[in-house]
C-alpha positions as a Markdown table, in Angstrom:
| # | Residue | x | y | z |
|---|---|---|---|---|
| 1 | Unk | -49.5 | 16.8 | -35.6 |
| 2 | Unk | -53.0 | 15.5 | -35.5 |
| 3 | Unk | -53.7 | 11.7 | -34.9 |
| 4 | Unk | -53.4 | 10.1 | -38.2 |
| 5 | Unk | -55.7 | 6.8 | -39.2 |
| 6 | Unk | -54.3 | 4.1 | -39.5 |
| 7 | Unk | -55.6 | 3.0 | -43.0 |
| 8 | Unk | -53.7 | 6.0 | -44.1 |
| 9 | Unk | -50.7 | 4.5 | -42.2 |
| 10 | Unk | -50.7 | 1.4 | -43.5 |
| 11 | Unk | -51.5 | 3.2 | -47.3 |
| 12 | Unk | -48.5 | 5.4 | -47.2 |
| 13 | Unk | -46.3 | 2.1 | -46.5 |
| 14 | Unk | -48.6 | 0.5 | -50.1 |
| 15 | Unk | -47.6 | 3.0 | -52.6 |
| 16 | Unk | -45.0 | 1.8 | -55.0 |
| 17 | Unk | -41.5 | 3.3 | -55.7 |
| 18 | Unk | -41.9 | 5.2 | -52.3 |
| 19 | Unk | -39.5 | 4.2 | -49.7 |
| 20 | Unk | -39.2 | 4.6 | -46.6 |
| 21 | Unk | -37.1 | 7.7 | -46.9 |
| 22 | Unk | -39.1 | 9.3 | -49.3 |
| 23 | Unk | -42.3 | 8.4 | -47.6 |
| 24 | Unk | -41.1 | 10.5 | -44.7 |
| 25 | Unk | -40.0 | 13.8 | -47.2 |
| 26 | Unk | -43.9 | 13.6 | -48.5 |
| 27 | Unk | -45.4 | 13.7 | -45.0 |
| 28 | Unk | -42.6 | 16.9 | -44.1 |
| 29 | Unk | -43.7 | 18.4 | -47.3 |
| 30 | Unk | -47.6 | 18.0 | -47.2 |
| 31 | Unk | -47.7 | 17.9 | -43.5 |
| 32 | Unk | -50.0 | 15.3 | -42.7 |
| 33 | Unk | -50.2 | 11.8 | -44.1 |
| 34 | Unk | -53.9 | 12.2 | -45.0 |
| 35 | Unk | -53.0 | 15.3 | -47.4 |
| 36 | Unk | -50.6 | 13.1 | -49.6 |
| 37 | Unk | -54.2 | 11.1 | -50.6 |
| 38 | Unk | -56.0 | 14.3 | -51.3 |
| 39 | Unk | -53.6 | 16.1 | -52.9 |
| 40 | Unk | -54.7 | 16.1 | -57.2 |
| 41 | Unk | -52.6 | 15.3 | -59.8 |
| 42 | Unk | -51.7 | 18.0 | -61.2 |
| 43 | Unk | -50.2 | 19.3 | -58.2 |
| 44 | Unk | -48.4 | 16.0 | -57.4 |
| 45 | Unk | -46.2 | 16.1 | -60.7 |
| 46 | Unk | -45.1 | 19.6 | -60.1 |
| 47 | Unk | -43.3 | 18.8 | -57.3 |
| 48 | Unk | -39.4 | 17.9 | -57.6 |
| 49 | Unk | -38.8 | 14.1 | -57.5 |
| 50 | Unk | -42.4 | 12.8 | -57.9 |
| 51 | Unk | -42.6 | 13.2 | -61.5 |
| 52 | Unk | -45.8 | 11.6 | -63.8 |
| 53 | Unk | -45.1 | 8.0 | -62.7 |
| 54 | Unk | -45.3 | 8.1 | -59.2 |
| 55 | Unk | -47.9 | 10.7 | -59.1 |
| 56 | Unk | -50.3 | 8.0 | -60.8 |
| 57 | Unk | -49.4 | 5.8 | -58.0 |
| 58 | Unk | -49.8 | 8.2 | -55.2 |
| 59 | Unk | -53.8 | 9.1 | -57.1 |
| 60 | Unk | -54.3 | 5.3 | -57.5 |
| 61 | Unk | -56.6 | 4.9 | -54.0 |
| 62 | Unk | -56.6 | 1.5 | -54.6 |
| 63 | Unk | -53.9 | 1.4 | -52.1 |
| 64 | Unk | -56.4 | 2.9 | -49.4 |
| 65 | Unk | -59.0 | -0.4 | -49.5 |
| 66 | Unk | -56.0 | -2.6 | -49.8 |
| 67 | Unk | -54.8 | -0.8 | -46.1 |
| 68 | Unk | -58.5 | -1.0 | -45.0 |
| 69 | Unk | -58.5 | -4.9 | -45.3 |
| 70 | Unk | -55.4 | -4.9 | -43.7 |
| 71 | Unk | -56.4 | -2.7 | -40.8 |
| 72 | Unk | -59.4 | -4.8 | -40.2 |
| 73 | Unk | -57.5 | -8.2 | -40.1 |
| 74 | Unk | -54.5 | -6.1 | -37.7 |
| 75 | Unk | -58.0 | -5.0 | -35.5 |
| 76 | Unk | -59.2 | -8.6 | -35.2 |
| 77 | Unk | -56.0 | -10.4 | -34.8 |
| 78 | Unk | -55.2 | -8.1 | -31.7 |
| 79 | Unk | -51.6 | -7.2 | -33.8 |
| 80 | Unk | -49.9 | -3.6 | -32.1 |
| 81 | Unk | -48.9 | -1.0 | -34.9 |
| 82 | Unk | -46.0 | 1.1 | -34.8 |
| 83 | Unk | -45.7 | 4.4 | -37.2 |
| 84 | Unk | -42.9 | 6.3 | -36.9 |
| 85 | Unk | -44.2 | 9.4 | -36.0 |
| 86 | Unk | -45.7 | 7.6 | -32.7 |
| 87 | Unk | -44.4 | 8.7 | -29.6 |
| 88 | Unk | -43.9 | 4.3 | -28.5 |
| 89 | Unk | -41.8 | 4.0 | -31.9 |
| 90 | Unk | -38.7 | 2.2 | -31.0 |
| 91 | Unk | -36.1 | 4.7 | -30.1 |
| 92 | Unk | -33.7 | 2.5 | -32.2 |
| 93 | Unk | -35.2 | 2.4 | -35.4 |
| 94 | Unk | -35.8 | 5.7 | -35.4 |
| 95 | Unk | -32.5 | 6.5 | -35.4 |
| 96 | Unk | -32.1 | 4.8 | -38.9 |
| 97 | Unk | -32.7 | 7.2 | -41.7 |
| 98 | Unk | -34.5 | 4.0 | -44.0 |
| 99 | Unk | -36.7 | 2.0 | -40.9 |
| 100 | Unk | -39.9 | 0.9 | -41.7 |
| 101 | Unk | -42.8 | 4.0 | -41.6 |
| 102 | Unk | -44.7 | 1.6 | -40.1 |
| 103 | Unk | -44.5 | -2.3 | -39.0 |
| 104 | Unk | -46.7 | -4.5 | -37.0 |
| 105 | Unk | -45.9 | -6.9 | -33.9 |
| 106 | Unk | -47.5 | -9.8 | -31.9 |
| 107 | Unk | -46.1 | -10.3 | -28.8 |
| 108 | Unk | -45.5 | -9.1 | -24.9 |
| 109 | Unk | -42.1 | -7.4 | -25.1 |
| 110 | Unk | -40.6 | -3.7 | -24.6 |
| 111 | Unk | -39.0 | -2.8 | -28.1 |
| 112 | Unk | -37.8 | -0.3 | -26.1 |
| 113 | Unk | -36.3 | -2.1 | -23.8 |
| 114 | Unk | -32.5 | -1.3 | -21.9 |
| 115 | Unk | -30.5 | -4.3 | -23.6 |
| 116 | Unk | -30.9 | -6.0 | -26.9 |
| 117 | Unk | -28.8 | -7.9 | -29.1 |
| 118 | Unk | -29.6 | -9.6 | -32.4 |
| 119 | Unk | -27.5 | -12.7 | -33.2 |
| 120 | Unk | -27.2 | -14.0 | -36.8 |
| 121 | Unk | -25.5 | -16.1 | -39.4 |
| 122 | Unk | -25.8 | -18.9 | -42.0 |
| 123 | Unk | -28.1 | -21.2 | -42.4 |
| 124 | Unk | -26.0 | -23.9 | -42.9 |
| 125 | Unk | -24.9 | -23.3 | -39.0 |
| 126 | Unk | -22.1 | -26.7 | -37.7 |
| 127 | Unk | -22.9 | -28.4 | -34.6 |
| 128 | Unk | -20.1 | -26.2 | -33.4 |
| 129 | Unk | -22.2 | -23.0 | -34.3 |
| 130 | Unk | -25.2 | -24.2 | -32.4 |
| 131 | Unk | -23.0 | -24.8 | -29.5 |
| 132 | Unk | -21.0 | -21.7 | -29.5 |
| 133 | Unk | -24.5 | -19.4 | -30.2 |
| 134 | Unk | -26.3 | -21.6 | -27.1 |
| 135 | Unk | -23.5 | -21.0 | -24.8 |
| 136 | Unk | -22.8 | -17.2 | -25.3 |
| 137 | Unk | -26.5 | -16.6 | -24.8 |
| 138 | Unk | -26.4 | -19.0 | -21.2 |
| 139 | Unk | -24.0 | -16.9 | -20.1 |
| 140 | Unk | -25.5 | -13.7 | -20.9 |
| 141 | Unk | -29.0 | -14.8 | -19.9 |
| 142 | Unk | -27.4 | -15.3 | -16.2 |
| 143 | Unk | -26.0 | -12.0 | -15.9 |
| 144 | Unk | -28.6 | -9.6 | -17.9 |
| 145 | Unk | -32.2 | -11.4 | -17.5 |
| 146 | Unk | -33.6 | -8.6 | -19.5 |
| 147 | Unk | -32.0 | -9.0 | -22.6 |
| 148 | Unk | -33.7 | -9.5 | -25.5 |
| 149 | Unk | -32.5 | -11.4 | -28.9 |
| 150 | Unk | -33.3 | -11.0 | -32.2 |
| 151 | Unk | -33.1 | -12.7 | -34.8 |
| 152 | Unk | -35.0 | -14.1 | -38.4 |
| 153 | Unk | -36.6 | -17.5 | -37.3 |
| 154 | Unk | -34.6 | -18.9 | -40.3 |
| 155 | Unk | -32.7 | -22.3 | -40.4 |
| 156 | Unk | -29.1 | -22.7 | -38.9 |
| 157 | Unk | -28.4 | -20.0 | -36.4 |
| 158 | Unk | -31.1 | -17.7 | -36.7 |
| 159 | Unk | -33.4 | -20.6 | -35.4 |
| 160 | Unk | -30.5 | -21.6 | -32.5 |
| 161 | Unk | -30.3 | -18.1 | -31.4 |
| 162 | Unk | -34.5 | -17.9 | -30.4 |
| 163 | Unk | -34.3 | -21.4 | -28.8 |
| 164 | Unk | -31.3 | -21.1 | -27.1 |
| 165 | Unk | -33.1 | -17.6 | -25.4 |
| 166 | Unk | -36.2 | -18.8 | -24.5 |
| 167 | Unk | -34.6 | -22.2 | -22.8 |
| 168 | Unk | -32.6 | -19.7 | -21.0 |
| 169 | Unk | -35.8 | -17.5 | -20.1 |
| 170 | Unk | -35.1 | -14.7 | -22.3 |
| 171 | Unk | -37.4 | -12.8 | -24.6 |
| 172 | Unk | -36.9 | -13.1 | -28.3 |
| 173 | Unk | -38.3 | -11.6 | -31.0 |
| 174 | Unk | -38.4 | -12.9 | -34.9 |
| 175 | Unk | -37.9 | -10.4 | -37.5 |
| 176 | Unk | -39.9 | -11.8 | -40.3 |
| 177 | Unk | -39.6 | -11.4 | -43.9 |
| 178 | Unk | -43.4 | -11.9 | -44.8 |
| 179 | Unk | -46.8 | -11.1 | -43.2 |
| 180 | Unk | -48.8 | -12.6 | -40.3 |
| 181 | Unk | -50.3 | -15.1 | -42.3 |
| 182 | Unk | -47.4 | -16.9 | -43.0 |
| 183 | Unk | -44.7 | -18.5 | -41.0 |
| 184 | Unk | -41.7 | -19.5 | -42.7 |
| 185 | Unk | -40.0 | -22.2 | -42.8 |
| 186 | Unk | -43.0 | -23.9 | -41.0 |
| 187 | Unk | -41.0 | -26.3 | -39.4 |
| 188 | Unk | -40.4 | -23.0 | -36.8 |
| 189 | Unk | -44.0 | -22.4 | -36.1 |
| 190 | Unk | -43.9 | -24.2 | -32.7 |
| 191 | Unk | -41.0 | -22.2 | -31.8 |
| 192 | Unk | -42.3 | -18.7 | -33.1 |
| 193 | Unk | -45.9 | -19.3 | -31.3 |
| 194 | Unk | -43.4 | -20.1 | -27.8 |
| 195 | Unk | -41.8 | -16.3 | -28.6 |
| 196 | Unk | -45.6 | -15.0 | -28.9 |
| 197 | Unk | -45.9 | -15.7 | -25.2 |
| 198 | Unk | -41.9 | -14.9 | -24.6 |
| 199 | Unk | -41.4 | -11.9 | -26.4 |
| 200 | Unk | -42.7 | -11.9 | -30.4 |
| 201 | Unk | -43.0 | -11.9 | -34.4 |
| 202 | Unk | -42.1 | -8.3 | -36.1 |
| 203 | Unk | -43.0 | -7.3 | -39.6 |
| 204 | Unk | -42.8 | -4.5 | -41.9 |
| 205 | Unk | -45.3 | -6.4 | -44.4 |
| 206 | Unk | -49.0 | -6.8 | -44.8 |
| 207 | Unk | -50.0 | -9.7 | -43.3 |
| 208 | Unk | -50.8 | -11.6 | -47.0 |
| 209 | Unk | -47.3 | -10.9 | -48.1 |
| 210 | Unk | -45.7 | -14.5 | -49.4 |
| 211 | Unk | -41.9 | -15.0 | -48.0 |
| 212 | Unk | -39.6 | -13.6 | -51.1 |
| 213 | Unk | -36.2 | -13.5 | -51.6 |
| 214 | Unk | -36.2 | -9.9 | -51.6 |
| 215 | Unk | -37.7 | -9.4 | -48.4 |
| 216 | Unk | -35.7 | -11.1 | -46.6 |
| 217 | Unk | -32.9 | -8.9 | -47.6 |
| 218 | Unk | -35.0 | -5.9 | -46.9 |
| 219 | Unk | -36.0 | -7.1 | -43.1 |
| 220 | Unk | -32.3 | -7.2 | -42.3 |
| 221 | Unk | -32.4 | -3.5 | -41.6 |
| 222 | Unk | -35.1 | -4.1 | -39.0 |
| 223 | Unk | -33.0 | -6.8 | -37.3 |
| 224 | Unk | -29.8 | -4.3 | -37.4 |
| 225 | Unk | -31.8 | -1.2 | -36.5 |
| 226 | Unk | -33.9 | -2.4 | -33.1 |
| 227 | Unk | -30.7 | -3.6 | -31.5 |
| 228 | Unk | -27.8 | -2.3 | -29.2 |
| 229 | Unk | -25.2 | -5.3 | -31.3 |
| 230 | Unk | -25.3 | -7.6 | -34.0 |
| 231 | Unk | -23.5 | -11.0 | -32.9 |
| 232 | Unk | -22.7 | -13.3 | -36.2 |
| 233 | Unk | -22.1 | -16.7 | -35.6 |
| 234 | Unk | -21.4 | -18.4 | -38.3 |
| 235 | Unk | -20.9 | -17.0 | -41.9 |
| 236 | Unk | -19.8 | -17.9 | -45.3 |
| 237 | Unk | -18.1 | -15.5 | -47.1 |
| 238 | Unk | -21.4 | -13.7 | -48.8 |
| 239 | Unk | -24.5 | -14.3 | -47.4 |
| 240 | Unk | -27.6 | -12.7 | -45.6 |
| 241 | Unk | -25.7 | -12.0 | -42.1 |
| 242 | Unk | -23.0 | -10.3 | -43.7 |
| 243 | Unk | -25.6 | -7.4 | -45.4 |
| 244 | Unk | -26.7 | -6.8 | -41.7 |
| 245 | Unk | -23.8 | -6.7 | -40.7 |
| 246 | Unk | -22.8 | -4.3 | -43.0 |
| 247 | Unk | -26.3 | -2.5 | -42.4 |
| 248 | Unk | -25.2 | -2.5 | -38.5 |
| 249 | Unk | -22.1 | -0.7 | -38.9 |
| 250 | Unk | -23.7 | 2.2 | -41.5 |
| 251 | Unk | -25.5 | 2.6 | -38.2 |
| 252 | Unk | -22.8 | 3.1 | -35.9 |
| 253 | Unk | -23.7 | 0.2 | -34.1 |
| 254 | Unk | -22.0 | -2.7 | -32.4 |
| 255 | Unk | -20.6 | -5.6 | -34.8 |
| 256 | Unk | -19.4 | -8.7 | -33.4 |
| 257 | Unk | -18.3 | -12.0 | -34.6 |
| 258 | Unk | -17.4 | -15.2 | -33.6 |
| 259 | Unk | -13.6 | -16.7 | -35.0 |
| 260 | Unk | -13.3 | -19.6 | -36.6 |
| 261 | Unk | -10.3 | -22.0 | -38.4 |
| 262 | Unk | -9.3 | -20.4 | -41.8 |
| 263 | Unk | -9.8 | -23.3 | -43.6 |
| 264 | Unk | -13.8 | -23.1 | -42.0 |
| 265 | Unk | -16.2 | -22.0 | -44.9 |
| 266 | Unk | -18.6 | -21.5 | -42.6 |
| 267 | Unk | -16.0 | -18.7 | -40.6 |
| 268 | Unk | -14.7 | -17.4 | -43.5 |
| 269 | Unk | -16.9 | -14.4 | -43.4 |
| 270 | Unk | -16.7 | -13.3 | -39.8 |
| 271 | Unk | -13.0 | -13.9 | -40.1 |
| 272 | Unk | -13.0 | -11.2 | -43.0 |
| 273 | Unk | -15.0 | -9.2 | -40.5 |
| 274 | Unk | -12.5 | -9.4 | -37.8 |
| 275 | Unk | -9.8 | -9.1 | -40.2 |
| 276 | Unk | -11.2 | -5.9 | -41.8 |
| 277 | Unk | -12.2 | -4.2 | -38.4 |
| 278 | Unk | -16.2 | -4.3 | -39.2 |
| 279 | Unk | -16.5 | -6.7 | -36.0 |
| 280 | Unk | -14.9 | -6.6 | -32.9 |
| 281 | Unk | -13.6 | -10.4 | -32.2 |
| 282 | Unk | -16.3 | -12.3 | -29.8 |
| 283 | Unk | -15.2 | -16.0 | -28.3 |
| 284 | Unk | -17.1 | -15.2 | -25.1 |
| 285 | Unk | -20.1 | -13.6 | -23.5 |
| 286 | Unk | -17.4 | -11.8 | -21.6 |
| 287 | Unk | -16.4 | -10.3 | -24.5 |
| 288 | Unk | -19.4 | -8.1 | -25.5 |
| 289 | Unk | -20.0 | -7.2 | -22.7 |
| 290 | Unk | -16.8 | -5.4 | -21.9 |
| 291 | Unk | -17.2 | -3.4 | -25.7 |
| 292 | Unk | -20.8 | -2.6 | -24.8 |
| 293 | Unk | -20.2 | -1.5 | -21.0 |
| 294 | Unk | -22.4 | -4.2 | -19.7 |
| 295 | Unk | -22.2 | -4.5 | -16.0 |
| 296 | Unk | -23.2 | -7.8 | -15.1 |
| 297 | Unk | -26.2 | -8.2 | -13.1 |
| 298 | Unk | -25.9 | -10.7 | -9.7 |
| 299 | Unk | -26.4 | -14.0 | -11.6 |
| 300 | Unk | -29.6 | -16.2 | -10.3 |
| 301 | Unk | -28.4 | -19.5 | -9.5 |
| 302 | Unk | -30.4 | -22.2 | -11.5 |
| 303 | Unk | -30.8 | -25.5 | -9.5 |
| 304 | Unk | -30.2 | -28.4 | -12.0 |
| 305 | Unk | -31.7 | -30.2 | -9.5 |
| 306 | Unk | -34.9 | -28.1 | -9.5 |
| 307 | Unk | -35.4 | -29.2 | -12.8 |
| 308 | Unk | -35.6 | -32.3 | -12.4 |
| 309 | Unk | -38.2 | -32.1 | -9.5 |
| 310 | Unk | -39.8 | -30.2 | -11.7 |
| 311 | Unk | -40.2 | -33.6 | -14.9 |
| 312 | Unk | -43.4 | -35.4 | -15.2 |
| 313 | Unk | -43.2 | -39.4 | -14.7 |
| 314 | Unk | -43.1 | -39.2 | -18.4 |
| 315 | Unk | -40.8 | -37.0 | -19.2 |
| 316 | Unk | -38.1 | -38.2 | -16.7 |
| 317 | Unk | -38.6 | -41.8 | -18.9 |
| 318 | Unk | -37.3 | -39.4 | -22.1 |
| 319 | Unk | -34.6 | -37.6 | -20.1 |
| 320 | Unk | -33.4 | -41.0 | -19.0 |
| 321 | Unk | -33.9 | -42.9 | -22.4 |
| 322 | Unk | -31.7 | -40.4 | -24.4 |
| 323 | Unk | -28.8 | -39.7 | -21.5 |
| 324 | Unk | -28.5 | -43.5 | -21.5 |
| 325 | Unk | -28.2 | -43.4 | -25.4 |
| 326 | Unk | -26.2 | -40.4 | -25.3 |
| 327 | Unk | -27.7 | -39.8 | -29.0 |
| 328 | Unk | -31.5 | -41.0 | -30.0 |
| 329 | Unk | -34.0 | -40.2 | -32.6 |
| 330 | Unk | -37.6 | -39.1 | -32.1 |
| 331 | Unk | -38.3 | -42.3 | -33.8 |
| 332 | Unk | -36.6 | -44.5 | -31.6 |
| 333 | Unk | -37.9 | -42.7 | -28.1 |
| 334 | Unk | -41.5 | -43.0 | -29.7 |
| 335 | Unk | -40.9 | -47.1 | -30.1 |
| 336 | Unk | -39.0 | -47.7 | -27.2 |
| 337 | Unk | -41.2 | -45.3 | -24.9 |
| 338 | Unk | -44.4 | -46.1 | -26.9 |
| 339 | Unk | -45.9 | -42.8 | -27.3 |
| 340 | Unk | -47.7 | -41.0 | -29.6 |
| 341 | Unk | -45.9 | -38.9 | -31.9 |
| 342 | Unk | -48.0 | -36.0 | -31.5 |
| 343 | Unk | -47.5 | -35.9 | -27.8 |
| 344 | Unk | -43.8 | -37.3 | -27.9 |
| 345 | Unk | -43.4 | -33.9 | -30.0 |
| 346 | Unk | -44.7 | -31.6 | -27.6 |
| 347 | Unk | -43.0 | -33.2 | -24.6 |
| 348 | Unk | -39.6 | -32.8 | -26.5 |
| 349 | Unk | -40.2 | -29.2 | -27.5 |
| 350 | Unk | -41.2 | -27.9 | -23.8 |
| 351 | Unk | -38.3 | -30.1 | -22.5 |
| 352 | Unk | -35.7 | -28.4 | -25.0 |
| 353 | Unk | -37.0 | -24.7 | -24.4 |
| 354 | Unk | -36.1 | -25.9 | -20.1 |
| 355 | Unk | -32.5 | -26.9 | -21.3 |
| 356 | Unk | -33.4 | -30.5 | -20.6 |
| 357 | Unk | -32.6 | -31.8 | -24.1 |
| 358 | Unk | -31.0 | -30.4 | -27.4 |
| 359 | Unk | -32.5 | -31.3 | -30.3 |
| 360 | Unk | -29.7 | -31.6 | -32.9 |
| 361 | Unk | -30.1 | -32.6 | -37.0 |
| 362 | Unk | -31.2 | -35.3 | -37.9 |
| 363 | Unk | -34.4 | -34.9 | -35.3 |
| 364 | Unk | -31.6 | -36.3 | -32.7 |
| 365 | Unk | -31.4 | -35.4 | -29.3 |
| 366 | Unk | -28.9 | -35.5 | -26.9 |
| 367 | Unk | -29.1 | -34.8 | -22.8 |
């Protein structure tokens, strides 16, 4: 099939009532994406499942200067394109019937790559949550360095799951549920422009799309599709990471969950998803990867020591400030350290993406 531009792309991904499934049947049916543009009314309506309505749609070339914007600002802003008829798509997604025709991506990462794992769950993650996400990617980040997780940069666990990989020197990669132009929440953006240089943000939306409800629910496919396994956490008994999860097993992939008390709203789902054999039971890093055949590779030793050689004067004065608290605000560090806010923000984040310090709610941190 001849090389196809990109405005018409982008176009195909515009037009209204067209999904991704059906986007795909027009293409096999008028053989090139270009020809779906050209193609005249009256022609359009005859064809079974098109019909008066969408026909108007597909004639309405409005859609073709709305992609050329958007191709100029994905030109400028150096963001990579994948269509699905491309021979770099992500052999993943295109096993899924309903992944994106087309999506966009900042970062450095192979979404190709051997091992990948997308870990979920609520928002309203536990201290216990954090912990339990942080330590099952430590163990895997020592025995498969080239894993990468995914998640949706959103409060609770999503957020946990990126920060927990990239203090553990994985890649991770944000599944977003709006365009480039927006990063939500934007208390994440520190964190999401760290995974632009360790991994990177993915889209299926124009890059002036707001964050909607609705699209949230419709990225979840992406965040089931381009991985090996979907880990959940933490979940309630309805919520976002229960729809991937669900999404996951319609693709014969991998479900796993993490077991909580049964009096635990917050494991109430992933207990019904143990209980009702959509997840395979997941207390350990062990434990996935004896279900996904992952041989371990030889672990690289990380010198605790070598991290502290590696502290500033000034950051050694934070390490030691909050292990001799135990528990400290940002506040407190910035009055009893006297430093700016601005630079006492910084420090902390590069210190917490080297395992040095968590940050916990509250803005706490703890050693």
């Amino acid at each position: 099939m001849p090389e196809v531009s990109l405005k018409h792309k982008i176009a195909l991904s515009l037009i209204p009532r067209i999904g991704d499934i059906s986007a795909r049947k027009l293409v096999s049916h008028f053989g090139s994406v270009e020809a779906i543009f050209s193609e005249p009314y009256r022609n359009l309506v005859r064809i079974p499942g098109i019909g008066s309505g969408l026909a108007k749609y597909i004639c309405d070339r409005s859609y073709l200067k709305i992609a050329e914007k958007e191709e100029e600002y994905v030109i400028k802003h150096n963001i990579r394109t994948y269509f699905y008829l491309d021979n770099d798509y992500p052999f993943r997604l295109r096993q899924c019937e309903d992944s994106p025709v087309i999506f966009y991506f900042r970062g450095n990462c192979d979404l190709n790559s051997s091992r990948i794992l997308s870990v979920i769950g609520t928002r309203n993650a536990s201290s216990r949550g954090r912990e339990l996400c942080n330590n099952i990617i430590e163990s895997l980040a020592e025995r498969h360095p080239d894993l990468i997780i995914v998640s949706g940069l959103a409060y609770g666990i999503d957020i946990a799951a990126h920060k927990a990989a990239l203090a553990n020197n994985l890649q991770t990669i944000a599944v977003l549920g709006h365009g480039f132009q927006t990063i939500y929440p934007s208390i994440h953006r520190s964190t999401a422009e760290a995974m632009l240089r360790k991994g990177g943000l993915l889209t299926d939306f124009v890059s002036n799309t707001l964050p909607e409800k609705n699209n949230f629910i419709k990225r979840n496919r992406i965040i089931a599709g381009l991985s090996d396994a979907t880990l959940v956490v933490e979940s309630g008994i309805k919520g976002g990471a229960l729809i991937t999860a669900d999404i996951a097993n319609s693709y014969n992939r991998d479900v796993f969950a993490v077991p909580g008390r049964p009096d635990d709203q917050w494991s109430a789902g992933c207990n019904n998803l143990i209980k009702k054999n959509k997840a395979a039971l997941a207390e350990s890093a062990e434990d996935i990867e004896n279900i996904m055949g992952w041989e371990p590779e030889k672990p690289a030793k990380a010198v605790q020591t070598a991290l502290f050689s590696e502290m500033t004067e000034t950051e050694q004065k934070i390490f030691n400030l909050i292990y001799k608290e135990g528990e400290i605000t940002i506040d407190q560090i910035c009055r009893e350290l006297d430093i700016p806010i601005s630079k006492l923000s910084s420090l902390l984040l590069q210190m917490e993406f080297r395992g040095l310090v968590r940050c916990c709610p509250g803005n706490l941190y703890r050693s």
